[in-house]
N, C-alpha and C positions, 0 to 999 in steps of 0.2 A: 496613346497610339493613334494613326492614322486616320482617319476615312476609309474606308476599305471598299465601299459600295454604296450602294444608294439610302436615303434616306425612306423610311418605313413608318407607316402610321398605319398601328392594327386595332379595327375598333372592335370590342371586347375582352373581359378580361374572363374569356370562360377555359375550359381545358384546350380547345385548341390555337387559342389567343396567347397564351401563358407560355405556352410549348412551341411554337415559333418565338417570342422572344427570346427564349432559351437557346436556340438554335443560331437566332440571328446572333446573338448576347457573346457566343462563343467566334461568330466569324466577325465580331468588331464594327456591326454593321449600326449606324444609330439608327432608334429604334422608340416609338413612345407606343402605351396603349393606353387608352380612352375606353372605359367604361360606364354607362349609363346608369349604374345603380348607385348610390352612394358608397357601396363596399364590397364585397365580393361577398353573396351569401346562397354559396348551392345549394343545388337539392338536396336534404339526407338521405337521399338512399345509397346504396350499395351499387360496385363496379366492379366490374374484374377487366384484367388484362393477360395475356398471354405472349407464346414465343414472337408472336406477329408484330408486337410494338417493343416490348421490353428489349431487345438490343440496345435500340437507342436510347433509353434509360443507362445500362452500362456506359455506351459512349459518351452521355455527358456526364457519367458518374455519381448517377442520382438512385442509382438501383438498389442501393442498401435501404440507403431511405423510404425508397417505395413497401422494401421487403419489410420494417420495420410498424408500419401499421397495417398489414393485411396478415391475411391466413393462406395460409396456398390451399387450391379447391381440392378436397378429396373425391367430391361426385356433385351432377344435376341431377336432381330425382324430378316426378312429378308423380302426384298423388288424385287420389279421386279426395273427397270433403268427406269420409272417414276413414282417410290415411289409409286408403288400400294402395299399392305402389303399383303405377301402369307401366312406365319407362324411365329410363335413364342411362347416365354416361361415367363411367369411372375411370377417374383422372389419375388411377397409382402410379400408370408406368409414364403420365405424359413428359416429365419432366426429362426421363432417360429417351424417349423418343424425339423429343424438341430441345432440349439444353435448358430449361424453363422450366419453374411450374407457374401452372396459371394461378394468378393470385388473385383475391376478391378484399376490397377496402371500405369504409365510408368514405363516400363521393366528397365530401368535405375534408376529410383529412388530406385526401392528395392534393385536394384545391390548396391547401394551406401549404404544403411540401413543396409544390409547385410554385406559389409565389415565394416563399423564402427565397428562392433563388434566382430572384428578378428584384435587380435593384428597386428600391422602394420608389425613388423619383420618377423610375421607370414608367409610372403607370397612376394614369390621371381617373378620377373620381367623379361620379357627376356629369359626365361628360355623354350626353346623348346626340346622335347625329340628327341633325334637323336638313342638311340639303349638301351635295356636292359640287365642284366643279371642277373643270379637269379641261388642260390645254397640253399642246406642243414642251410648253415647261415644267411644267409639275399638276399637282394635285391641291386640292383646297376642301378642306370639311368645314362649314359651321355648325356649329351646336347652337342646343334650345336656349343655354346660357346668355346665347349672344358673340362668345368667343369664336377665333376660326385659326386653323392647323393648316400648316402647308409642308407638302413632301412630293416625291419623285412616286411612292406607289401607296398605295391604300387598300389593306387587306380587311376584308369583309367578315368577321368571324364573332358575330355579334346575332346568334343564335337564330331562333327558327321563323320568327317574323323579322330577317334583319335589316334594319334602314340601310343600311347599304347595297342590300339586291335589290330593295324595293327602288330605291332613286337610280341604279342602275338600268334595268327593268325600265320603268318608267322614259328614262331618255333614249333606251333604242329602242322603244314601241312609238314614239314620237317618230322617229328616224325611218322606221316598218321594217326593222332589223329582228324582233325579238321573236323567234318561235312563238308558233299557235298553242305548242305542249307546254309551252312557258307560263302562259299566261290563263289556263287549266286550273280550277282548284286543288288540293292535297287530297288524296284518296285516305278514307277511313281511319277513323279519329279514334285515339284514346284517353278516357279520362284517370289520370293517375292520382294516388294520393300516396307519402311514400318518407320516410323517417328515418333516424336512428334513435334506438332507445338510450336512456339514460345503461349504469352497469343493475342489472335485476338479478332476481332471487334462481340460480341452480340448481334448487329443487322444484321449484316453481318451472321452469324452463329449461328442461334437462339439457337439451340440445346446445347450450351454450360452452357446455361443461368440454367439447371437442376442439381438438386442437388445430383440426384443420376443418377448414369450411364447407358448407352443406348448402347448396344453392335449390330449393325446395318449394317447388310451384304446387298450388291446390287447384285443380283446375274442374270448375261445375258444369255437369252435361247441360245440366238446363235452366242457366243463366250464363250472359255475357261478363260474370264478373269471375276474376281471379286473384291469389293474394299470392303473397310469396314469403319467406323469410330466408337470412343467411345470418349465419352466429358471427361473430365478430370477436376481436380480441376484447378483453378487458372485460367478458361478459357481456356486450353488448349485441342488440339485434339490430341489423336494416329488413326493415319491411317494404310493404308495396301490395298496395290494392288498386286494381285495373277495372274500369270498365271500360267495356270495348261500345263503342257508337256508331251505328249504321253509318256508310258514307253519304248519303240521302240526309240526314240530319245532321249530320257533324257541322256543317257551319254555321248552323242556328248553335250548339252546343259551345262551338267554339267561340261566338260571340260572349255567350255568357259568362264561360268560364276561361277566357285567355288571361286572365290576372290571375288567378288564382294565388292565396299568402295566406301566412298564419292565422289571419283573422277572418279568413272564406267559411263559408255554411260548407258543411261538410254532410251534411244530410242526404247527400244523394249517393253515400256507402253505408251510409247505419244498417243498408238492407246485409250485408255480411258480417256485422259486427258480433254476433255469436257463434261466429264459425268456430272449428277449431284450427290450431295451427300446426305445423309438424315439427316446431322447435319447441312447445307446450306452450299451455293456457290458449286463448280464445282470440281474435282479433282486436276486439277490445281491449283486453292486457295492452296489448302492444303500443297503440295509438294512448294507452292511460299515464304509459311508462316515458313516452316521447314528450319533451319543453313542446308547448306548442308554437313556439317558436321556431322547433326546428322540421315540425311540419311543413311536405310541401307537397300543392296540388296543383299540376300543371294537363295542360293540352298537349296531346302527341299526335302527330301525322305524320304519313308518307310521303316521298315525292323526289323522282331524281330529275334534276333539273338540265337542261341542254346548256345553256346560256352560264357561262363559269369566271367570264372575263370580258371588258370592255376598258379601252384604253390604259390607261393605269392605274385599272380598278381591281381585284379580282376577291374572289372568294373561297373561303374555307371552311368545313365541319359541316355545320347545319345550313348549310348554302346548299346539301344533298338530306334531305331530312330522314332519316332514320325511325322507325316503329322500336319500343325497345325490346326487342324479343329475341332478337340473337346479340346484346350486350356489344354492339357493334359503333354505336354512333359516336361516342368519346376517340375509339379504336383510330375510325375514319378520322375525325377531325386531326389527330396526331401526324396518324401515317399523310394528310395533305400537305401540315406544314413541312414535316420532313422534306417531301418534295420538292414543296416550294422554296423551300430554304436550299435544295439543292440547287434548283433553278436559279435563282438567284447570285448564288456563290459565283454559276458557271456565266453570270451575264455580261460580264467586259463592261465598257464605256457604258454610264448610264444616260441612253436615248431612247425617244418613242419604237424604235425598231428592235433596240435588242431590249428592251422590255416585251417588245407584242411576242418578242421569239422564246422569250422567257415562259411569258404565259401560256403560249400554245403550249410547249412540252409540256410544260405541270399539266396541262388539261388531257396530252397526247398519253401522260405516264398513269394518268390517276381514273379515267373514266371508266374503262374495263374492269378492272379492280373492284371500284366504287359498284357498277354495274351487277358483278357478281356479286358481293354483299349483299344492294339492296333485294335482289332473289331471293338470296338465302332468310333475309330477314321477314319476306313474305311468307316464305315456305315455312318457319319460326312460327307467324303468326295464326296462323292456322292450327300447326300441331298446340301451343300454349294457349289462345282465345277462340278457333276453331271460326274465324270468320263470322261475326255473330249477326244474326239480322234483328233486325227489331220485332220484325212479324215469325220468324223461323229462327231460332235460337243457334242452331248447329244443324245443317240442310248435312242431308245424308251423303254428299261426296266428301264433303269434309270431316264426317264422321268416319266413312269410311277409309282416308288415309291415313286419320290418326290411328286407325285401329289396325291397319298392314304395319304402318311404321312400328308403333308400340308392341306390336306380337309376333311383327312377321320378319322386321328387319334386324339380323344378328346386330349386336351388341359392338362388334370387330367395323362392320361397317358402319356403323352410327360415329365410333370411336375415327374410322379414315378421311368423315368430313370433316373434324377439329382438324387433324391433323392434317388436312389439304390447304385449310386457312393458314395454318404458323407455316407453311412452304413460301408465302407471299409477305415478305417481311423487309420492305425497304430500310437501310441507314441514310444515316448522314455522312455525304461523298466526303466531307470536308474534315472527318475526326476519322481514328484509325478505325478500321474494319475490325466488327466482333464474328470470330470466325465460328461455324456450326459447330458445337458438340454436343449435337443429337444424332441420333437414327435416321431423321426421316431428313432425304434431300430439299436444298433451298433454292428456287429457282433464284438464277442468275441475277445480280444486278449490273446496271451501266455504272463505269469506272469513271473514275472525274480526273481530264487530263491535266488541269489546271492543280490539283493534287498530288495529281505523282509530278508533275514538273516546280513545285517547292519543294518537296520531301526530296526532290533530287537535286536541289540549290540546298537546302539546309545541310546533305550531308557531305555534299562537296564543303560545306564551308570549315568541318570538323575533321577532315583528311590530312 
């Protein structure tokens, strides 16, 4: 087939790098991704998704697949460290409310579902950006290789320190273009360490024995650390152990720890390692039962950024960095490319002007949105980590919301903010609309004219 549009070079091959090719892949757009690591190997832990993204899974016909290694969520508990239960959310009726149930996976298995279905040449290896350049005509990345890519746009989607905002960044601080909030450290840092277990003993671990998923945070009055687990099919468990890091020290923290891999000192959780868990045995089982190779311990920050595009740059996913506490930042990366793949679809002649028209809207369509999330993922952090200080563990206003939320706020209105998120549920303008069948209304989206005027050539041509 044709050319249909402009030429794309998206560097990262993480969940929202993947997901835009997919998008592009289906409007015939070429397309390469360049990945810096030599393979694609995510974090082991655990994801969920909900009504808010899975349509577009249907629309590109990937949603069986999805459903086929997840568990759909029956509840979010959270417990005190001797499983006494403070709060939670029960997910029975969400499916009949949203059309959907929300489903929870290892982060690795969709990575892999997800690249299945990107041509394999698609997507280059090894390939780390070392500097940019960008004119009137196109776009130019080198890598550390030595090698250099040229395209009409270059999507940024190459995670939370990404060379591409940074060289971004960098050329319009030169220029005295880039926000003061820009250029701002990340606010408050988490140290995660975070798995999937091999399949373990059901008597040992009852909790696995459930057919549908338990998302089950332990959360300590008086330490900044929490753990987590969700059962998995096949018998398997994702875990996740948090410590939370003053924002005061976080950059001394994140120096040390921003590499973090299988082969890291892990010494700085042993302090939780005899907990218990609320899927059975100890924290130690869990990290015993995991390849340590499929261990991974990374650095988490916050931070939503002003700065989203420059010439024929822009960015997506962790270009808005996300804390993981309301299971939002894969969410986001998804719902940008959508966008931007909408954008794109609707951009005519490919020139510097209807590209910069392109990128505003993605930025015009996606920034509120993004905005609210990142709130909610603050408000998230507090009720699940409680703001931790280094000197004052849980300062008493924080104590005190979690304790109005957890005792004082019905169960019905806990349940109406899931459900105010799956109201916010962009597709792709460019494949057929997946129409509601739930309960709860779907705010409006913008109709793609460029869409209904082929669907109305195609069926003129079979009259």
């Amino acid at each position: 087939m044709a050319k249909t549009g402009p030429t794309v070079m998206i560097a990262g091959a993480g969940i929202g790098g993947l997901f835009l090719g997919l998008l592009l892949e289906r409007q015939n757009i070429p397309y390469m991704i360049y990945e810096r690591a030599p393979e694609v190997r995510p974090l082991g832990s655990t994801m969920g998704f909900g009504a808010n993204i899975l349509p577009v899974f249907e629309q590109l016909g990937i949603l069986e697949d999805a459903m086929a290694i997840s568990h759909p969520v029956k509840g979010l508990n959270m417990m005190d460290t001797d499983l006494n239960f403070l709060s939670g959310v029960d997910f029975t009726n969400y499916k009949e409310q949203t059309g959907y149930s929300t489903i929870m996976f290892p982060r690795p298995k969709m990575y892999a579902m997800l690249q299945s279905h990107i041509p394999p040449e698609k997507i280059m290896f090894s390939k780390r950006v070392l500097s940019i350049e960008q004119n009137e005509k196109g776009v130019m990345v080198r890598m550390a290789d030595g090698t250099t890519y040229h395209g009409d746009i270059l999507v940024g989607a190459d995670g939370t320190h990404s060379a591409v905002r940074q060289g971004m960044f960098k050329r319009l601080d030169k220029k005295g273009l880039l926000p003061a909030t820009d250029k701002e450290e990340m606010k408050m840092g988490n140290l995660c360490m975070v798995g999937t277990t091999n399949p373990v003993d059901p008597e040992k671990f009852p909790g696995v024995k459930r057919d549908h998923a338990f998302f089950e945070r332990i959360i300590n009055e008086g330490d900044p650390y929490t753990w987590h687990t969700v059962n998995m099919p096949g018998n398997r468990i994702c875990w996740g152990v948090t410590l939370q890091v003053e924002s005061a020290a976080s950059t001394d923290v994140r120096f040390r720890n921003s590499d973090w891999g299988p082969e890291a000192d892990d010494s700085i959780m042993h302090r939780v390692y005899e907990n218990k868990t609320a899927i059975g045995g100890i924290v130690r089982d869990l990290i015993e039962n995991t390849p340590k190779s499929e261990v991974s311990k990374i650095f988490l920050e916050e931070k939503l950024f002003e700065t989203w595009y420059d010439g024929r740059t822009v960015l997506i996913g962790d270009g808005k960095d996300f804390l993981p506490t309301a299971g939002q930042g894969a969410v986001n990366a998804m719902q940008d490319a959508v966008i931007l793949a909408n954008c794109i679809y609707e951009m005519g002649e490919v020139t510097p002007d209807n590209i910069a028209v392109a990128f505003k809207e993605y930025y015009n369509e996606r920034y509120e949105p993004v905005k609210r999330m990142m709130a909610k993922s603050k408000f998230m952090a507090i009720l699940q980590y409680g703001q931790a200080s280094l000197l004052n563990f849980f300062t008493w206003k924080e104590r005190a919301i979690r304790h109005v939320v957890f005792n004082w706020v019905p169960k019905s209105i806990q349940m109406k903010q899931f459900l105010k998120d799956a109201m916010y549920r962009p597709q792709a303008s460019f494949l057929e609309y997946v129409e509601n069948r739930g309960t709860t209304p779907v705010l409006p989206q913008k109709s793609s004219q460029r869409y209904l005027r082929e669907k109305a050539t195609e069926k003129g041509k079979y009259m």
